[in-house]
N, C-alpha and C positions, 0 to 999 in steps of 0.2 A: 585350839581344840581340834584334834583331828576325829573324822567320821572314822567310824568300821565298815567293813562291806556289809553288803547285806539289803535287806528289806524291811522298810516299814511298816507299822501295825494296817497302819491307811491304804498304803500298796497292794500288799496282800489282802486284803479286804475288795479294795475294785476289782483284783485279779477274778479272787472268786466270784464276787458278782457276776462280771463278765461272760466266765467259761458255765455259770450257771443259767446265764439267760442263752445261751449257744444250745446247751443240753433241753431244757425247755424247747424249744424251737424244734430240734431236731426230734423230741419225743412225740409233740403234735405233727411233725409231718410223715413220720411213724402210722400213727395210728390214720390219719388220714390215707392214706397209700392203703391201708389197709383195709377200710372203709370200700374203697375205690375196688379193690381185687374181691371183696366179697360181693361187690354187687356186677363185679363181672362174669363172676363165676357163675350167677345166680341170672344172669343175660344168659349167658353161655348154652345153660343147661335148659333155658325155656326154651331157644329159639330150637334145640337137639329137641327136646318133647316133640315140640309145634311140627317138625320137619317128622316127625316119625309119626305122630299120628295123623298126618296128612298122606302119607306113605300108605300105610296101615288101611285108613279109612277111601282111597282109590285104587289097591289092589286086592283088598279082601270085602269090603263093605261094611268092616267090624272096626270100633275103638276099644279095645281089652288092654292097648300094650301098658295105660297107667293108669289102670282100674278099670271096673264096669262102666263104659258110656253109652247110652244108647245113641245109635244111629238117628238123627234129626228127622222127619218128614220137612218136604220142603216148605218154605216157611215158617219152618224151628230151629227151637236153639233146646239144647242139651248142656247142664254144667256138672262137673265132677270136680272133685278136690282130690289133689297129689301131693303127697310131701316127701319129700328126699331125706334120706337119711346119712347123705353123702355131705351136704352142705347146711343141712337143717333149715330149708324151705319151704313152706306148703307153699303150693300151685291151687290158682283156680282154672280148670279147665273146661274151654265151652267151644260146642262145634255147634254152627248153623248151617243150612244149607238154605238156599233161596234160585229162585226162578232168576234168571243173565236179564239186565236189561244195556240196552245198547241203543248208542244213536242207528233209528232205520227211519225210511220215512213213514208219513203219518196220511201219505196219500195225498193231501193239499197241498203238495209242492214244500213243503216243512220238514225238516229232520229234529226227529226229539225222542230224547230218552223212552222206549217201551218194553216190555216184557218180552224177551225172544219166545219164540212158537216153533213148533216144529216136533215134527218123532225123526232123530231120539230129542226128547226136551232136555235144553240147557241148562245146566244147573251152577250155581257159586256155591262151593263150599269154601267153609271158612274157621280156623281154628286158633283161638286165641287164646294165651296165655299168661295170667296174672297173677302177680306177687308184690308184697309189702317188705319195705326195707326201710330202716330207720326212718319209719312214720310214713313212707311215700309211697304210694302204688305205681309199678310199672305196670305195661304188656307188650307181647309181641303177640302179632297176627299174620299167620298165612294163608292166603285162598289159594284155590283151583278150580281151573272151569273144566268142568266133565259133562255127561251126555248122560243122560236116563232112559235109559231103553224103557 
């Protein structure tokens, strides 16, 4: 009995299988990469906020550029919500400012953490930025230390 060429019902059956667990595979790592670039984008544009209202809020004294924030007295914190319309993200934005504390001495021969003192007084401001992405909250945070006349 001679065979024909060709393929078996069975051959063609694992074939498929095969190139169908391949395409599987390469569709989760699809969407995964893509997972990964929305929440880059979504890093990306916080740390651009953070960096311009830090800008913003040491050369003018105002936070306006992504909504009405009010300027913090020291020892506050201030939050505002932003949402992009670019990537579809709300932002929680929150500025403090607070009184520098630094190792200085403490007079007893000890160095420990206290409040700097002085005119102009030193201040930490600090602007941090946070977002939810598939269930998970990030932030990014930037200070600056300035002078308070």
């Amino acid at each position: 009995m001679r065979r024909e060429g060709g393929f078996t019902l069975i051959e063609a059956m694992i074939s498929l299988i095969i190139i169908s667990v391949g395409l599987l595979a390469l569709g989760s790592f699809t969407i995964s990469v893509m997972r990964a670039d929305a929440n880059a984008r979504a890093r990306t544009l916080a740390t651009h906020i953070a960096e311009q209202m830090i800008e913003e809020w040491s050369a003018s004294g105002t936070l306006t550029a992504y909504g009405s924030l009010a300027i913090p007295a020291a020892g506050g914190t201030e939050t505002a919500t932003y949402t992009s319309t670019d990537i579809n993200v709300t932002y929680t934005l929150t500025a403090e400012a607070s009184s520098m504390i630094g190792p200085i001495p403490d007079g007893a021969g000890a160095v420990a953490d206290q409040a700097l003192t002085g005119t102009p007084t030193p201040v930490e401001k600090k602007v941090t930025v946070a977002w939810n992405n598939g269930g998970n909250t990030y932030s990014v945070f930037l200070t600056h230390a300035t002078v308070k006349q």
